[in-house]
gemmi code that builds the backbone of each chain (N, CA, C; Angstrom):
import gemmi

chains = {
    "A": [
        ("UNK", (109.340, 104.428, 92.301), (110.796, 104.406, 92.514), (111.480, 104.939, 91.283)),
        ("UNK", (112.408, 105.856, 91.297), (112.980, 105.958, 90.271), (114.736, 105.587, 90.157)),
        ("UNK", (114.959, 105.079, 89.156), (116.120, 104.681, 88.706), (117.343, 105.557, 87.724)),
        ("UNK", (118.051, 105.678, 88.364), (118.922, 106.973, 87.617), (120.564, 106.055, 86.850)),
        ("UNK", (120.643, 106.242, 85.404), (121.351, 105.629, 84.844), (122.500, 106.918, 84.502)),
        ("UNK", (123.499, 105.941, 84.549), (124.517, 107.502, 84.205), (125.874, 106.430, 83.481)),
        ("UNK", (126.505, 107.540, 82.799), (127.047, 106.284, 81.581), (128.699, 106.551, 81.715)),
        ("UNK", (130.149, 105.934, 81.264), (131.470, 106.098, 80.866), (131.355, 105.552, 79.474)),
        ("UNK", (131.325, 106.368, 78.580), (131.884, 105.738, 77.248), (133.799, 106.034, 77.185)),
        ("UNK", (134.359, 104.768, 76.607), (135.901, 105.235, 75.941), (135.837, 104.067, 74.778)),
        ("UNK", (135.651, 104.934, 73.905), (136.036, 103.917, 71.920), (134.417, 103.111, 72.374)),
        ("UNK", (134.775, 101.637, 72.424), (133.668, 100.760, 72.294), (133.366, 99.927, 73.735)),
        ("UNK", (133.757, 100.841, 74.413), (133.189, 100.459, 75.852), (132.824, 101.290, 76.254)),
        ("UNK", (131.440, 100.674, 76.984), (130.752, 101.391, 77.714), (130.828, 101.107, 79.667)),
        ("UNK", (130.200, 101.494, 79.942), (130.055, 101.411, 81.909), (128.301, 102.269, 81.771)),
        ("UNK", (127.913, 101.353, 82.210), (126.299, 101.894, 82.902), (126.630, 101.688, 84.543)),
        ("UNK", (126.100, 102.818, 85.356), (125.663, 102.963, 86.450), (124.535, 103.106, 86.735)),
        ("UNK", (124.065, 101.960, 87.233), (122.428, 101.814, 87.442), (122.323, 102.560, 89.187)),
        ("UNK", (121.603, 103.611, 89.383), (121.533, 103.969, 90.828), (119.824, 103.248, 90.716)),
        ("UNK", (119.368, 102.405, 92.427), (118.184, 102.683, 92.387), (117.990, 100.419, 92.219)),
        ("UNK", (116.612, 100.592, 92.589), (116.275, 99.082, 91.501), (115.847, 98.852, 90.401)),
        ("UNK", (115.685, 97.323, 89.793), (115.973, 96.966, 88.569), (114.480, 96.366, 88.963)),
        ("UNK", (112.992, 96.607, 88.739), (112.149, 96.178, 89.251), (110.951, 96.033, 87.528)),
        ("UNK", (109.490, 95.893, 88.069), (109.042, 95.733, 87.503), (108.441, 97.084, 86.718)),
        ("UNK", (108.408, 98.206, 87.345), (108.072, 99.166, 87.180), (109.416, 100.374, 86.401)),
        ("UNK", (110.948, 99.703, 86.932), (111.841, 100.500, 86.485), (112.768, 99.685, 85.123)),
        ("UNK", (112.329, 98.213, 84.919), (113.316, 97.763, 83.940), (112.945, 98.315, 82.962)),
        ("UNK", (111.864, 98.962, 82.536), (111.637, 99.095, 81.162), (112.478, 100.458, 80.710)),
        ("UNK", (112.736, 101.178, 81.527), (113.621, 102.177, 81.820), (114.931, 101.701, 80.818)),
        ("UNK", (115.719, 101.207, 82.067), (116.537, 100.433, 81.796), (116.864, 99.307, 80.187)),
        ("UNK", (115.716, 98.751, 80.094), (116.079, 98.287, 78.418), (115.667, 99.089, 77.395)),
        ("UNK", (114.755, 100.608, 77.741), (115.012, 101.190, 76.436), (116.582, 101.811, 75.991)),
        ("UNK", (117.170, 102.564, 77.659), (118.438, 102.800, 77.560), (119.280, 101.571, 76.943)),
        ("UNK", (119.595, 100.483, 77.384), (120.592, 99.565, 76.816), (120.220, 99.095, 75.388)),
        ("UNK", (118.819, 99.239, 74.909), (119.137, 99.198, 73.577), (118.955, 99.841, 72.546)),
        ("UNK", (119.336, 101.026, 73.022), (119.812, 102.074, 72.230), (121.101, 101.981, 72.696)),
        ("UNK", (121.478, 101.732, 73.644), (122.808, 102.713, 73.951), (123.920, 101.004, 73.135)),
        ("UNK", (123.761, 100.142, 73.160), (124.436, 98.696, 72.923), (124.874, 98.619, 71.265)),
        ("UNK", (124.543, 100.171, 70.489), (125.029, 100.141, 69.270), (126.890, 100.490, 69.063)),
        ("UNK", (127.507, 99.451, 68.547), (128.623, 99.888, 68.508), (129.686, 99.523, 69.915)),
        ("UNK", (128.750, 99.514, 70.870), (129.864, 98.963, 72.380), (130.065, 97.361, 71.756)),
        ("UNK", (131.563, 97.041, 72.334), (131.625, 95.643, 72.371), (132.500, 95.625, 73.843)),
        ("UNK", (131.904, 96.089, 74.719), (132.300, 95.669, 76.223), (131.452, 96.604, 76.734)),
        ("UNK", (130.683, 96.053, 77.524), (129.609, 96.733, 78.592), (129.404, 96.140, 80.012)),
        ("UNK", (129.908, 97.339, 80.363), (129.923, 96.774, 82.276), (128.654, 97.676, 82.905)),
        ("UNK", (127.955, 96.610, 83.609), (127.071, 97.178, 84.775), (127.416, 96.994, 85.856)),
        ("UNK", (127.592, 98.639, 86.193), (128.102, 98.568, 87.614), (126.835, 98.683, 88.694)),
        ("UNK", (126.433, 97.815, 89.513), (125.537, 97.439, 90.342), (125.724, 98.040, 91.482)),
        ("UNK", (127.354, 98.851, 91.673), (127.414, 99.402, 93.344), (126.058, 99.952, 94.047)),
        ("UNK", (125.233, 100.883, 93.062), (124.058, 101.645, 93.744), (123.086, 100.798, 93.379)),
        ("UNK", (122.518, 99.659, 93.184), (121.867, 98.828, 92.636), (121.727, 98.229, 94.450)),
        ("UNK", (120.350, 98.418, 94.590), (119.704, 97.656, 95.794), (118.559, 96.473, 95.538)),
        ("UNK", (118.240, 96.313, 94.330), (117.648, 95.379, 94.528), (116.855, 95.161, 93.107)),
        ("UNK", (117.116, 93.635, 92.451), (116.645, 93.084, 91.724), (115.546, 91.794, 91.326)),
        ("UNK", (114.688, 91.974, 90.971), (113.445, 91.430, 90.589), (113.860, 90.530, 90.034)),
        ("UNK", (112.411, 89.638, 89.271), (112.906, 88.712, 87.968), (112.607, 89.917, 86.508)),
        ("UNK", (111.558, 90.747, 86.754), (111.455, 91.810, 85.574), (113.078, 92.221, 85.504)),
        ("UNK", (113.776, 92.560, 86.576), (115.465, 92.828, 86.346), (116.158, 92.150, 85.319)),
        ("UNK", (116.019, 90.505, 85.968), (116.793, 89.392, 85.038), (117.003, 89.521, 83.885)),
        ("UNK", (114.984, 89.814, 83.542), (114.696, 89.817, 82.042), (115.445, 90.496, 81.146)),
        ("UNK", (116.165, 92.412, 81.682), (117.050, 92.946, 81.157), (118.135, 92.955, 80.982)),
        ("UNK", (118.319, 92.152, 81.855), (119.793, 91.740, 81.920), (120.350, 90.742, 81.334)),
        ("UNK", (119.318, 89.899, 80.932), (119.504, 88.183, 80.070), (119.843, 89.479, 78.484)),
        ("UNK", (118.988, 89.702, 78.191), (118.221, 90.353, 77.498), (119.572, 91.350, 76.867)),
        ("UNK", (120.519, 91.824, 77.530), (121.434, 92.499, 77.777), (122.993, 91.587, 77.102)),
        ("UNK", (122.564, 91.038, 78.374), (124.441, 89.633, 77.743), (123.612, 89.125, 76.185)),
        ("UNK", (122.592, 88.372, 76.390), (122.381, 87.904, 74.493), (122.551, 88.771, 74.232)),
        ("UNK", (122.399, 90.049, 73.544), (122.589, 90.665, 72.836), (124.276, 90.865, 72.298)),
        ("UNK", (125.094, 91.354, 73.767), (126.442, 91.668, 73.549), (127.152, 90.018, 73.064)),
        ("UNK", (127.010, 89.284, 73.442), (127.338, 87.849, 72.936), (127.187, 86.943, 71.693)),
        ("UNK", (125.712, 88.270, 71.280), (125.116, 87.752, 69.978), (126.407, 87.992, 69.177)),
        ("UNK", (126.626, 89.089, 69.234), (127.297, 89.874, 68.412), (129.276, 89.581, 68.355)),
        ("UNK", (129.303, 88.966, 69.545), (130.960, 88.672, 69.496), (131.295, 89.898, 70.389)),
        ("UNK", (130.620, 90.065, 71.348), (131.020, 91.409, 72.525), (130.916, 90.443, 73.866)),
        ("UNK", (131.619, 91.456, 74.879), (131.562, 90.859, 76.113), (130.454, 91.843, 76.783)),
        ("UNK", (130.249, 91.153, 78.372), (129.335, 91.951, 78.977), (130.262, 91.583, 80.803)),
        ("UNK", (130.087, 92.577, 81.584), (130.448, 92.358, 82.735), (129.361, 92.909, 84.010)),
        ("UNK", (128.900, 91.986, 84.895), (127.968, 92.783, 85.908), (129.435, 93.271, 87.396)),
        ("UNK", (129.374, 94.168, 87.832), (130.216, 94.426, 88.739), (129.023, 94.999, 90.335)),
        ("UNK", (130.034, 94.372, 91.501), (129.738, 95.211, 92.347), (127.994, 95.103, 93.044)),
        ("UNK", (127.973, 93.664, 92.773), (127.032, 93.295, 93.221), (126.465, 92.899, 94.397)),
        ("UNK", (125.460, 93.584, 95.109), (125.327, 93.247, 96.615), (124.778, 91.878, 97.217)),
        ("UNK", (125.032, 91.579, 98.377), (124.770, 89.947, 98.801), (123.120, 89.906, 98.099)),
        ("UNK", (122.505, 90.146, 98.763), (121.205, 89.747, 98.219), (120.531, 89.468, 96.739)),
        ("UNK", (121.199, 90.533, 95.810), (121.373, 90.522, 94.233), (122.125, 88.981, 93.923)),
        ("UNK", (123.337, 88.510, 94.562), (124.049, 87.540, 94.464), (123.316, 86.676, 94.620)),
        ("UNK", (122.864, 86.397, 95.731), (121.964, 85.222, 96.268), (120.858, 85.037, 94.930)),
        ("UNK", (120.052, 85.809, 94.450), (119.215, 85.527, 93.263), (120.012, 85.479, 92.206)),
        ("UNK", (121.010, 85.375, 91.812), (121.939, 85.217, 90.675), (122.358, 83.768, 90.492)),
        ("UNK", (122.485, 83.444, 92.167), (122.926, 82.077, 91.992), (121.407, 81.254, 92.247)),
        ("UNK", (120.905, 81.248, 92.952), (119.255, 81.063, 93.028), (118.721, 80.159, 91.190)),
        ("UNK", (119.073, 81.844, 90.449), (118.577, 81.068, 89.120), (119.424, 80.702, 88.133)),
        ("UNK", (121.083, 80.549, 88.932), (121.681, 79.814, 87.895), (122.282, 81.088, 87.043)),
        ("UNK", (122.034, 82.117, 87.410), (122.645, 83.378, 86.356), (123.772, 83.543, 86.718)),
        ("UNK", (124.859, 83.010, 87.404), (125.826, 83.202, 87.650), (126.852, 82.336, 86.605)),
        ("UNK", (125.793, 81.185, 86.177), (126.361, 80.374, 84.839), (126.260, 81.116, 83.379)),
        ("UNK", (125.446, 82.332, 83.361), (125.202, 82.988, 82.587), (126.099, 84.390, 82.125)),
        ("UNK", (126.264, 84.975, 83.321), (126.258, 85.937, 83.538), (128.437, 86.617, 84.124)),
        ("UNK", (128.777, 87.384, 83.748), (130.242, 87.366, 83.891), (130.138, 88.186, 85.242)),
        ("UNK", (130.421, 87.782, 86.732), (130.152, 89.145, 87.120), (131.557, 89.128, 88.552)),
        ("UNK", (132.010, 89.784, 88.645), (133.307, 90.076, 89.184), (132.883, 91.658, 90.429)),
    ],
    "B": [
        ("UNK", (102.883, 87.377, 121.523), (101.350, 88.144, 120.574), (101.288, 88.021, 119.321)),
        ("UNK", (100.111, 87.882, 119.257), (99.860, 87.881, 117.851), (98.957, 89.130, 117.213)),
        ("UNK", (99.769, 89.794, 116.129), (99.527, 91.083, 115.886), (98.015, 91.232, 115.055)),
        ("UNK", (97.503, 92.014, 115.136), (96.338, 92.402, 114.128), (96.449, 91.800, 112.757)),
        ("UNK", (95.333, 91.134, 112.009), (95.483, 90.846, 110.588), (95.266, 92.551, 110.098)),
        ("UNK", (96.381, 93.000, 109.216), (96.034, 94.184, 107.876), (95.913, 93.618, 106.978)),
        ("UNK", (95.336, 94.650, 106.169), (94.640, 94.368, 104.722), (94.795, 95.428, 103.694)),
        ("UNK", (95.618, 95.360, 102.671), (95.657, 96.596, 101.879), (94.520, 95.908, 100.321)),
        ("UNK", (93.602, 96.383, 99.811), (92.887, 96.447, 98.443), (93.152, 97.527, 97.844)),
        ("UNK", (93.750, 97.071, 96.447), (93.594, 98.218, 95.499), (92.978, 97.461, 94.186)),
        ("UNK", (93.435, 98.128, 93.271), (92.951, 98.043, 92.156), (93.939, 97.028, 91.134)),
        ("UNK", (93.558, 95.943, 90.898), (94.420, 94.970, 90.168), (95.423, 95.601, 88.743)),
        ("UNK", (96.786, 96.705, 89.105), (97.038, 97.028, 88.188), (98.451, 97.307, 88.392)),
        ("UNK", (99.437, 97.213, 87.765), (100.699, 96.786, 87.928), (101.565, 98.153, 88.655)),
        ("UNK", (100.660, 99.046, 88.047), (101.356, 100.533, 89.145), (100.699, 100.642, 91.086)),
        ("UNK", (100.072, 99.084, 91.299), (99.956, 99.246, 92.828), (100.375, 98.498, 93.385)),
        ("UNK", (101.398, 97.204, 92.644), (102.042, 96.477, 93.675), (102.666, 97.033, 94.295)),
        ("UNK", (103.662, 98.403, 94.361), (104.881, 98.852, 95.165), (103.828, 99.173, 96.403)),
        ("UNK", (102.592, 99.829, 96.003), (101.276, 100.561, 97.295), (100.940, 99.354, 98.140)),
        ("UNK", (101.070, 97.959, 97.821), (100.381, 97.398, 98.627), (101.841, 96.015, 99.341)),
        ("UNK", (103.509, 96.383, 98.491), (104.463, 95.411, 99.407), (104.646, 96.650, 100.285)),
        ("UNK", (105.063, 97.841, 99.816), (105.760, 98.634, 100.881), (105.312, 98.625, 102.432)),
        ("UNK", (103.576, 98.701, 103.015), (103.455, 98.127, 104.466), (104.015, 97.384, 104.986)),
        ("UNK", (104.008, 96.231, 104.200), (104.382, 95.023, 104.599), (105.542, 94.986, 104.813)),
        ("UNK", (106.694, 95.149, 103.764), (108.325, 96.012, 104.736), (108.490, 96.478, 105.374)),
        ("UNK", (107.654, 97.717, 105.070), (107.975, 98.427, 106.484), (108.028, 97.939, 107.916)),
        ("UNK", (106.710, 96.939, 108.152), (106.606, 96.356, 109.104), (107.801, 95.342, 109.802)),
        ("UNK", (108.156, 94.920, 108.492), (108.971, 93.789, 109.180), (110.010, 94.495, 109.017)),
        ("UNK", (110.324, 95.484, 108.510), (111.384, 96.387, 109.087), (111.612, 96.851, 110.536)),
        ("UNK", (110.446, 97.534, 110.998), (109.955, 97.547, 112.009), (110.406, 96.767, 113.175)),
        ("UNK", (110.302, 95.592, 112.980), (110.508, 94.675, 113.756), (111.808, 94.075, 113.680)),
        ("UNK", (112.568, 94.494, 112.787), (113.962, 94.087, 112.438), (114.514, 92.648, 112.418)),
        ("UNK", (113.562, 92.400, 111.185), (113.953, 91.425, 110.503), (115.052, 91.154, 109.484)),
        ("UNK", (115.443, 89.877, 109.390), (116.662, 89.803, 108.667), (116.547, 90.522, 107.407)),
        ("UNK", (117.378, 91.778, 107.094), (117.259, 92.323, 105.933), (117.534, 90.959, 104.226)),
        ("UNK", (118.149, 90.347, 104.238), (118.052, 89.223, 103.637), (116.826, 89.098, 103.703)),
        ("UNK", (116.156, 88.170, 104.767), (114.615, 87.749, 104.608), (113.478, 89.059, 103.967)),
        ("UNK", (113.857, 90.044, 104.253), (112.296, 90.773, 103.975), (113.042, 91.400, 102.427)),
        ("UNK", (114.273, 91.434, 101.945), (114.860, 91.000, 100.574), (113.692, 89.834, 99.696)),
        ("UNK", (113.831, 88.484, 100.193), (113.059, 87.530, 99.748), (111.483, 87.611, 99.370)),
        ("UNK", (111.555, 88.405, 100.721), (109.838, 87.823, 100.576), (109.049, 89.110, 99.717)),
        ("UNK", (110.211, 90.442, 99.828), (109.608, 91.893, 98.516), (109.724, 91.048, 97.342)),
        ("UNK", (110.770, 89.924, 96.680), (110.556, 89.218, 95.597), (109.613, 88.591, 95.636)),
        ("UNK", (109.334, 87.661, 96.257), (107.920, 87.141, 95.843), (107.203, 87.656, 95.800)),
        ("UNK", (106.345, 88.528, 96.927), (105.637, 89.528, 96.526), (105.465, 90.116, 95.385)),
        ("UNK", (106.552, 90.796, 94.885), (106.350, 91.801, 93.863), (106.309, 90.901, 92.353)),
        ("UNK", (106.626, 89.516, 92.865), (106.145, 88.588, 91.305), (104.781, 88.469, 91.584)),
        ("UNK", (103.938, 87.840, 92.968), (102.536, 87.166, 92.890), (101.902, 88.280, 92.352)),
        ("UNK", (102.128, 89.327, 92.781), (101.200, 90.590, 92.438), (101.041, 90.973, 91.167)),
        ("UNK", (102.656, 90.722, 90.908), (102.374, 91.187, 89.368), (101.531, 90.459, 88.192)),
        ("UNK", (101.906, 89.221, 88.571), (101.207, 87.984, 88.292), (99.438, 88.380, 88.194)),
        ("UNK", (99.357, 88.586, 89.467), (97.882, 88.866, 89.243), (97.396, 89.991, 88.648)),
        ("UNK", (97.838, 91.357, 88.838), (97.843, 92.270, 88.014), (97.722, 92.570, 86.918)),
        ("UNK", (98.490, 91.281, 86.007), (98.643, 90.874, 84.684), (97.965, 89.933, 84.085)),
        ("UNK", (97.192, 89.232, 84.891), (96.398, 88.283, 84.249), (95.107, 87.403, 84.958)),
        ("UNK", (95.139, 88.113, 86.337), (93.206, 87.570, 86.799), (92.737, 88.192, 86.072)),
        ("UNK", (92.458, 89.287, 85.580), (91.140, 89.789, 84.528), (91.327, 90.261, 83.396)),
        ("UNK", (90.173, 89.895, 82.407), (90.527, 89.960, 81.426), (90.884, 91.476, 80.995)),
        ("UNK", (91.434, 91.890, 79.762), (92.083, 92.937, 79.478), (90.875, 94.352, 79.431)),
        ("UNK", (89.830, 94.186, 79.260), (88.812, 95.098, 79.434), (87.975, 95.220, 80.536)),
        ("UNK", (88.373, 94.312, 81.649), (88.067, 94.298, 82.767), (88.565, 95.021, 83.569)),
        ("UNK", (88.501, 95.683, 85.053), (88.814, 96.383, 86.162), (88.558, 94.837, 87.422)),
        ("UNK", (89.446, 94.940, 87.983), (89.123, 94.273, 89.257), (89.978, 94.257, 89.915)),
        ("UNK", (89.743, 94.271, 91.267), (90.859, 94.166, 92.846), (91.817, 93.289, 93.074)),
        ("UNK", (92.873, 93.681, 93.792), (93.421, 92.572, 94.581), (93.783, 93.096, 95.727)),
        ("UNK", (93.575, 91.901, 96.816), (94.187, 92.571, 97.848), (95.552, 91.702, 98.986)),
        ("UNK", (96.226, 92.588, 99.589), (96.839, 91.345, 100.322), (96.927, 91.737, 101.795)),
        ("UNK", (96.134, 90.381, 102.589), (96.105, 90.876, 103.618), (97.244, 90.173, 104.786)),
        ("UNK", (97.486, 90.146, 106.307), (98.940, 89.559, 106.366), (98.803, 89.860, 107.889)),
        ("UNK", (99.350, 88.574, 108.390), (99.723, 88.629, 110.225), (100.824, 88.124, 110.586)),
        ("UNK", (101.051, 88.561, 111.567), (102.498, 88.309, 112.071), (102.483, 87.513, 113.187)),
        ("UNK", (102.697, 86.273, 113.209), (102.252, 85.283, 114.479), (103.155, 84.621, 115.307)),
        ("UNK", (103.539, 84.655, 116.363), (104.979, 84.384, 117.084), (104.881, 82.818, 117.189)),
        ("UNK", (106.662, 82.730, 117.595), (106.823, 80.805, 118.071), (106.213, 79.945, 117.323)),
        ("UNK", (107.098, 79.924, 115.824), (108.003, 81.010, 115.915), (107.637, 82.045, 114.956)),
        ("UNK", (108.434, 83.023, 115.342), (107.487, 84.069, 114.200), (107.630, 83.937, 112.774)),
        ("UNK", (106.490, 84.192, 112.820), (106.447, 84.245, 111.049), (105.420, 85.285, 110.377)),
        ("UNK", (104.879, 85.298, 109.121), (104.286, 86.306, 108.254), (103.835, 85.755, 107.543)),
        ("UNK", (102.408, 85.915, 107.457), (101.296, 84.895, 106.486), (100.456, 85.796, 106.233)),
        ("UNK", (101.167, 85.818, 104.739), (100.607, 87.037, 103.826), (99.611, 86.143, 102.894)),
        ("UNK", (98.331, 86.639, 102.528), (96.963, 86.322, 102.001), (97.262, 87.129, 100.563)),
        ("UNK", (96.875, 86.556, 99.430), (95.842, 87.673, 98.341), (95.364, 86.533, 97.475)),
        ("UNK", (94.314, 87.540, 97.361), (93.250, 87.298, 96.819), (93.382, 88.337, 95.512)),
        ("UNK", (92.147, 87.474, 94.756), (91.313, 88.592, 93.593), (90.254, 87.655, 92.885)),
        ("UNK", (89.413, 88.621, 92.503), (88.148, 87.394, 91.960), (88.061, 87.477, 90.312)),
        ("UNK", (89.837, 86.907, 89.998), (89.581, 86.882, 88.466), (89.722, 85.513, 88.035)),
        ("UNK", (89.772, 85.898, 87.094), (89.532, 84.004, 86.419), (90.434, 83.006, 87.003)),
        ("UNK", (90.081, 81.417, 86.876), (90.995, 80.717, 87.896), (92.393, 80.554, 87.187)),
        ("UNK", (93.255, 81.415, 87.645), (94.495, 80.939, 87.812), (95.595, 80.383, 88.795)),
        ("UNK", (96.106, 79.506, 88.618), (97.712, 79.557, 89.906), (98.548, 79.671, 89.332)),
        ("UNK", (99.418, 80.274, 89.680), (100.895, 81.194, 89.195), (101.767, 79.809, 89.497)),
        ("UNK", (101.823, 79.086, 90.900), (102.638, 78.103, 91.078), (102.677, 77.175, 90.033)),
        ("UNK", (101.067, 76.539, 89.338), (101.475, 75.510, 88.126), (101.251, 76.019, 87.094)),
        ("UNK", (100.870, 77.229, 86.439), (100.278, 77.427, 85.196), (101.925, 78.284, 85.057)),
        ("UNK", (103.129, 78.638, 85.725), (104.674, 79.393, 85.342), (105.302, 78.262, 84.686)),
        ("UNK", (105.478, 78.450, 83.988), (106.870, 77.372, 83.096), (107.785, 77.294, 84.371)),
        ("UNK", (108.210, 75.731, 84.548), (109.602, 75.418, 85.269), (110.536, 76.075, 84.370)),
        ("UNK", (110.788, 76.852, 84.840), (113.117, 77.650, 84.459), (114.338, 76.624, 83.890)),
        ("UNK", (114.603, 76.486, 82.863), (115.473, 75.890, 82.285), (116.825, 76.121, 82.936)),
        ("UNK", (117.276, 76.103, 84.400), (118.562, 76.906, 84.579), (119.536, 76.252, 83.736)),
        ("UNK", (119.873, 75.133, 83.196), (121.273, 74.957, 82.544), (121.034, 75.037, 81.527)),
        ("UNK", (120.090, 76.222, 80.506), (120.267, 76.629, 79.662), (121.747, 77.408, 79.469)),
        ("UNK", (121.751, 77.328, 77.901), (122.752, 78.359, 77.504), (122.418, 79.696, 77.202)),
        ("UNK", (123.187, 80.728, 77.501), (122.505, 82.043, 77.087), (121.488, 81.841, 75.656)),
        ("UNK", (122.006, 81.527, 74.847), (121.193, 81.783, 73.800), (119.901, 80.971, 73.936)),
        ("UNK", (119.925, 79.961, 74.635), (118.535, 79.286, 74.663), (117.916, 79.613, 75.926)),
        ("UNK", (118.436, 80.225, 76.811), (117.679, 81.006, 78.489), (116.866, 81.656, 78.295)),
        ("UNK", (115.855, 81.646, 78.785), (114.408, 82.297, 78.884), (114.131, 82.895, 80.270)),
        ("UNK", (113.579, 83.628, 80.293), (112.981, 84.230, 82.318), (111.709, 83.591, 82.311)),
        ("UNK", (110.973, 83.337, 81.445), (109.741, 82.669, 81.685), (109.514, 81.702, 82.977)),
        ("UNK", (108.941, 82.124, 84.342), (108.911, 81.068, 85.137), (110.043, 81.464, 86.031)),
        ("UNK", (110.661, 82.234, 86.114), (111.912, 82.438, 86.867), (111.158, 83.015, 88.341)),
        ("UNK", (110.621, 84.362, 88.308), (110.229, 84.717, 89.656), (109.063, 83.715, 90.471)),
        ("UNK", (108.423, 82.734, 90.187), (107.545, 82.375, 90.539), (108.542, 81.159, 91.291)),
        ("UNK", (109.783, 80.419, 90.797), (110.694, 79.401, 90.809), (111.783, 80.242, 92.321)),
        ("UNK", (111.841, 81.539, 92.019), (112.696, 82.357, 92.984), (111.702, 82.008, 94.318)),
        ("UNK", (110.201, 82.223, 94.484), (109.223, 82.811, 95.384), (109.239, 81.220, 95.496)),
        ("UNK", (108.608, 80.246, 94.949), (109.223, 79.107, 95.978), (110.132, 78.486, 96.888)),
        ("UNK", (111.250, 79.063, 96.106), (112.605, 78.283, 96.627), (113.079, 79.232, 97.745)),
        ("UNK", (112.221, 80.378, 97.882), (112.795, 81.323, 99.314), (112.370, 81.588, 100.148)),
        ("UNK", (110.572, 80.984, 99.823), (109.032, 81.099, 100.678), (109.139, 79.573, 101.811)),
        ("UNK", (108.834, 79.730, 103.377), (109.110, 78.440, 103.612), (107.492, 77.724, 102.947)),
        ("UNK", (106.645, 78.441, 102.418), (105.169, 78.015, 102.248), (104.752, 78.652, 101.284)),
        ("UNK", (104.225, 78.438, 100.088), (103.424, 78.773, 98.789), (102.430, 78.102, 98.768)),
        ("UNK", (100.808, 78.484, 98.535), (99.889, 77.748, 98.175), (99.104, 77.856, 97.644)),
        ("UNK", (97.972, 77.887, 96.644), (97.139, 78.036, 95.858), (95.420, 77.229, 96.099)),
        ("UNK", (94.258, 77.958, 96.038), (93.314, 77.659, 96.340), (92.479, 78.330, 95.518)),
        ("UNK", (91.454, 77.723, 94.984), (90.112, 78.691, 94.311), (89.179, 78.640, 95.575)),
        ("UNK", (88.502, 79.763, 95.795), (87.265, 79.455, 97.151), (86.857, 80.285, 96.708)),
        ("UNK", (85.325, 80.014, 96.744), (84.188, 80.986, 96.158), (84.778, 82.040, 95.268)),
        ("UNK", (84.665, 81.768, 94.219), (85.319, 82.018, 93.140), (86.582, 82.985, 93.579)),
        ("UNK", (87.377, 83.151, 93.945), (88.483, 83.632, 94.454), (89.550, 83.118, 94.439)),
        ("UNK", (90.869, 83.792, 93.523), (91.986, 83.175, 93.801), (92.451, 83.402, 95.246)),
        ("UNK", (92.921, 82.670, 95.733), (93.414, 82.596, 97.007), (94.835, 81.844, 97.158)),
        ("UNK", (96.352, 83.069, 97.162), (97.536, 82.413, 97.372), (97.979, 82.797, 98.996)),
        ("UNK", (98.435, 82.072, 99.432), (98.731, 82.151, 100.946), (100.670, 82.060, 101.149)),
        ("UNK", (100.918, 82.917, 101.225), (102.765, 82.582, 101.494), (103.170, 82.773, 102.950)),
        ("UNK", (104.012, 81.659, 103.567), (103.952, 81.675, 104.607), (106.103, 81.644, 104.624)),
        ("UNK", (106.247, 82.715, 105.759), (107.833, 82.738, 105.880), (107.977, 82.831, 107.467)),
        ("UNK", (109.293, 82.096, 107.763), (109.499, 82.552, 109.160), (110.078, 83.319, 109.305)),
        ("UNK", (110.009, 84.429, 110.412), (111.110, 85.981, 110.288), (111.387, 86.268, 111.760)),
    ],
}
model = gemmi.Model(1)
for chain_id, residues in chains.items():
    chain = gemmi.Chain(chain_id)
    for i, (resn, *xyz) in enumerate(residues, 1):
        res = gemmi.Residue()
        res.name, res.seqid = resn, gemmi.SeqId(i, " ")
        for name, pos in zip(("N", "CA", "C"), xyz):
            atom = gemmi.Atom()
            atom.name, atom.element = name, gemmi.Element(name[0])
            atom.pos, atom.b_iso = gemmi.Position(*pos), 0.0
            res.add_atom(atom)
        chain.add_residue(res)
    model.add_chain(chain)
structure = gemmi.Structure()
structure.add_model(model)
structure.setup_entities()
């Protein structure tokens, strides 16, 4: 499966568009991009619209993702998330974690 | 009716779980199942596998897994099998329970997909038989 990331930078925000899933085979994808790309953003939104489907290897990048921006005194936002993604969000409680609108 | 048992074997290695859930969707695609449900059960799947993939054999070892799976009416359901003949593990007790009311900074995933694949499986089970791990997940669809 492949996963196609495509980016909005303005000043210190960013927007990732994740097309594709967040799996075991594609997160690693995915967290080499976010941590490289998490230098200097202090607001990062993942937009999930093309996002069909997330794993727990997903979570991992995504936990992995908010600590980081939080470490630091940044925000993080997940957007546009589909029922089934939701359902495992609240499932493990990442919805207590996680900002997502 | 009750459909034919399939059986996919490959090679215990983390680039063949997608080779050996995708039948199994398809099928219950096929049959048009609740997209929600066959949502659930590609998660568990794609944790047990990985699970095993990653740790029945040891790191200089080669060995199989396979998962085999029937579809049995009234009511219907899907009782998916795998196996592999690596060292005895179960994923159900040897995963850390999930801290969910952790705080970000103290949240871990450790234990998370195995905690997901229970809580969405109506059946998880674990068996050693002749030296064989043997997990059995059973869902109604």
């Amino acid at each position: 499966m492949i996963m196609k990331i495509t980016e909005k930078k303005e000043g210190n925000k960013l927007t990732v568009f994740i097309d594709g899933r967040i799996d075991t085979t594609t997160s690693p994808n995915l967290y080499e991009y976010l941590s490289s790309k998490m230098e200097g953003v202090m607001e990062l939104t993942l937009d999930f619209s093309k996002v069909e489907y997330v794993s727990s290897a997903g979570l991992r990048v995504i936990l992995y993702a908010e600590k980081t921006m939080k470490g630091k005194g940044g925000k993080m936002v997940v957007t546009n998330v589909n029922d089934d993604i939701m359902e495992t969000f609240e499932l493990t409680c990442f919805t207590d974690i996680l900002t997502i609108i | 009716m009750t459909n034919k048992e399939k059986i996919i074997t490959l090679l215990a290695d983390i680039k063949n779980v997608d080779a050996i859930i995708e039948p199994i969707l398809d099928d219950l695609r096929e049959l048009s199942v609740d997209k929600k449900i066959i949502y659930r059960i590609h998660i568990s799947l794609e944790e047990i596998l990985v699970n095993v993939a990653s740790y029945a054999y040891p790191k200089d070892e080669k060995g199989m897994m396979s998962a085999s799976y029937i579809i049995k009416d009234n009511p219907r359901m899907i009782i998916i099998t795998i196996k592999d003949k690596g060292i005895p593990f179960d994923p159900l007790k040897d995963a850390k329970e999930p801290d969910l009311d952790a705080s970000v900074e103290e949240r871990r995933v450790g234990g998370l997909g195995i905690f997901i694949a229970k809580n969405t499986m109506d059946e998880i089970t674990h068996e050693r038989i002749n030296d064989e791990n043997v997990l059995i997940i059973k869902k109604e669809i």
